[in-house]
N, C-alpha and C positions, 0 to 999 in steps of 0.2 A: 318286301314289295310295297308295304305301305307304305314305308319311309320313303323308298325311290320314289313312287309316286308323290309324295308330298313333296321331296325336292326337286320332283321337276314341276310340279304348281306352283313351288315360290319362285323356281326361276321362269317360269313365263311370266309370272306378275310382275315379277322386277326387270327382268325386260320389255315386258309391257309399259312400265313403267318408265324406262330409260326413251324408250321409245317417242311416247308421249312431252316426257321432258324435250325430248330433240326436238318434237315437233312447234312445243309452245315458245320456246324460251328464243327461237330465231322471229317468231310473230311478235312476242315482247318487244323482243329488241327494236322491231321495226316500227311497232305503233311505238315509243320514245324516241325514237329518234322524229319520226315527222311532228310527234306533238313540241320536240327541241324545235323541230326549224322553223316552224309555224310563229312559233314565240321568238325566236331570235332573231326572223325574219325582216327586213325594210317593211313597214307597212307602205301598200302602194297610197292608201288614203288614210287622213285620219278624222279626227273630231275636232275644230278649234273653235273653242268657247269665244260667244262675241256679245257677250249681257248674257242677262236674269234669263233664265229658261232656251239662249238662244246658240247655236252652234253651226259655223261652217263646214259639210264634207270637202276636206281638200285635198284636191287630186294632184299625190306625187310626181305624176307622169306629166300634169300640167300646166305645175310651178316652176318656173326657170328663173336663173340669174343671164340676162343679156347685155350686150352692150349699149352703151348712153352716149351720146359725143358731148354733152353736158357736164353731166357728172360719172360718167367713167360707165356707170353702171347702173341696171335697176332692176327688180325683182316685180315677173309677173305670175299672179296666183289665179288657178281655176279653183272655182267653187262647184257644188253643185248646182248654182242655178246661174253662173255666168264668169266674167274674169275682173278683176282688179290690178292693178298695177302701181307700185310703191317706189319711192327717190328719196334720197338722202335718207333722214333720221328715222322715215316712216319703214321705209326696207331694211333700214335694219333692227328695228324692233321686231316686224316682221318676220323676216329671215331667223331673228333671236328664238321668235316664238315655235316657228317649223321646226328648226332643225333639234331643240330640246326633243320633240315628238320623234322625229327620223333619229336622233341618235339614243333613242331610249335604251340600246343594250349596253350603251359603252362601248369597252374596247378595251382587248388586251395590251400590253404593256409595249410591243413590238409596233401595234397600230396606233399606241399613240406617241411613241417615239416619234414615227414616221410622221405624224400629223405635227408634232412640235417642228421637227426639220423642214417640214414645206410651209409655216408659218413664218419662222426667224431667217428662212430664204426667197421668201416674198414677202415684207412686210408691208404694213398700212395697207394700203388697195389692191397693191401688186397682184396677192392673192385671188381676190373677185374680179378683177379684169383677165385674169390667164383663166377663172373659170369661164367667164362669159364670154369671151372668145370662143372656147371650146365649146360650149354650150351653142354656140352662134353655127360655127362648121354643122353639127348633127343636127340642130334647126333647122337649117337649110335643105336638110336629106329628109329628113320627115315631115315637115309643114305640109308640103303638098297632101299627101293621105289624110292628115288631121283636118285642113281643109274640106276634103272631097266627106269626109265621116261629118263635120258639121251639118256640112248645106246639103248632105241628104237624109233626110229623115228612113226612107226605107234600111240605112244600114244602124237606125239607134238603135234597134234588136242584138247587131253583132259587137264582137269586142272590139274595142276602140285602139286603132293601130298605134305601134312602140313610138314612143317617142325618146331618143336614148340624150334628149337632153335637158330630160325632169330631175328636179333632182333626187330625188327618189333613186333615182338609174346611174348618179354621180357614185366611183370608188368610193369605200367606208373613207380612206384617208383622206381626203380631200373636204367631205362633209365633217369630219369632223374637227378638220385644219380651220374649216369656215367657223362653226361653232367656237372655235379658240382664239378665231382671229375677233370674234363678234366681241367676246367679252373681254378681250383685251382691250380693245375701242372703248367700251365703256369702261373699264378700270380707268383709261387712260382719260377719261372724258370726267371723271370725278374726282379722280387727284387732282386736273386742272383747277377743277373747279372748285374745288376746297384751298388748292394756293392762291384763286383769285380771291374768293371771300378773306383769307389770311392777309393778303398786301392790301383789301380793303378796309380789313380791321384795323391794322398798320398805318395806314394811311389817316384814319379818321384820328385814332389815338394820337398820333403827331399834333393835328390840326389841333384836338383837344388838350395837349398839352402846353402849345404856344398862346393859346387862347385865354388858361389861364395862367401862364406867366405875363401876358401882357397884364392881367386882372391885379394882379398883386402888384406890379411899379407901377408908382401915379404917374400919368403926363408929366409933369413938370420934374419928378425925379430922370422920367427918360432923357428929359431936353439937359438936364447935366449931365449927365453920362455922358451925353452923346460931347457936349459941348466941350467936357474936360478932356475925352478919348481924342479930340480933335487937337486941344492944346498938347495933348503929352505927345502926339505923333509928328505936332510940327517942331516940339523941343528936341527929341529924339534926331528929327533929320539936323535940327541947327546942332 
């Protein structure tokens, strides 16, 4: 009887046990997976460094790429404490800067196929004008709200309505097609720029080398050359 009795204490403990395990290891699971998504996550805002001690909050939801009739396109930034707006070189160092933050997880192998394909099928601008287009359509659906949340103070208590054309709220593929296209511009923008310096090295060496080949014939050696070059071509035609 003792023994019975003691085999049924150790199987209530171990299924007490079993028990317990069932009940922990689904709460496990669940607090790791939110602490994944949390981190994997699009941040809606982040930190961007602007000098010594100083930092803009910028709001994903109130950064867009729009359209320009200008230059195609331009990139406007909410901060915490108002908006900025960026053309040509300045957006895209801009844009360069954002999207390293928005795209801090990477991207699987599949997403960034996909982002290579939508780059080498829209190149040069193509790509930012088919965004701010799009970006332009869902502007037009939400601007109104964002308006009405500005110019009333009584709603700066509540959250500040979607705007699905931050880009924050842009497909992973697309921001990171942007991010690919940025720095292909600038690749593209330093290779130039080093075969300009190259035809200018080229260029100078020329000049520098006819300069001193003049250096080395005296004048009056050239005025023979030239003079005898002249006889032998009119011997030649007679």
């Amino acid at each position: 009887m003792v023994a019975a009795a003691g085999f049924a204490t150790a199987g209530v403990l171990l299924g007490s046990a079993y028990v317990g395990a069932g009940m922990i290891v689904p709460q496990l699971a669940v607090i790791g997976f939110n602490v994944a998504r949390s981190f994997f996550r699009v941040p809606t805002d982040i930190e961007l460094p602007r000098g010594p001690g100083r930092a803009w909050t910028v709001s994903g939801d109130g950064t867009m790429v729009l359209p320009d009739p200008a230059t195609g396109w331009y990139l406007t930034v909410r901060h915490h404490f108002g908006h900025v707006e960026y053309r040509g070189a300045e957006a895209r160092r801009m844009l360069a800067s954002l999207l390293t933050r928005w795209n801090r997880t990477g991207g699987h192998d599949a997403l960034v196929r996909a982002a290579v394909a939508e780059v080498q099928e829209r190149p040069g601008d193509d790509l930012f004008r088919s965004v701010a287009q799009t970006s332009e359509g869902l502007w037009s659906l939400d601007e109104p709200k964002q308006r009405e949340y500005d110019n009333n103070e009584w709603m700066a208590h509540q959250p500040r309505p979607l705007n699905r054309a931050g880009i924050s709220r842009l497909p992973p593929v697309r921001r990171l097609a942007l991010e690919m296209a940025l720095h292909e511009h600038t690749e593209q923008r330093a290779l130039e720029g080093e075969l300009s310096e190259l035809e200018s090295a080229w260029r100078e060496a020329e000049e520098i080398a006819g300069i001193a080949d003049n250096l080395l014939v005296p004048p009056h050696a050239e005025d023979f050359i030239r003079k005898h070059s002249r006889l032998s071509s009119d011997g030649q035609d007679k």
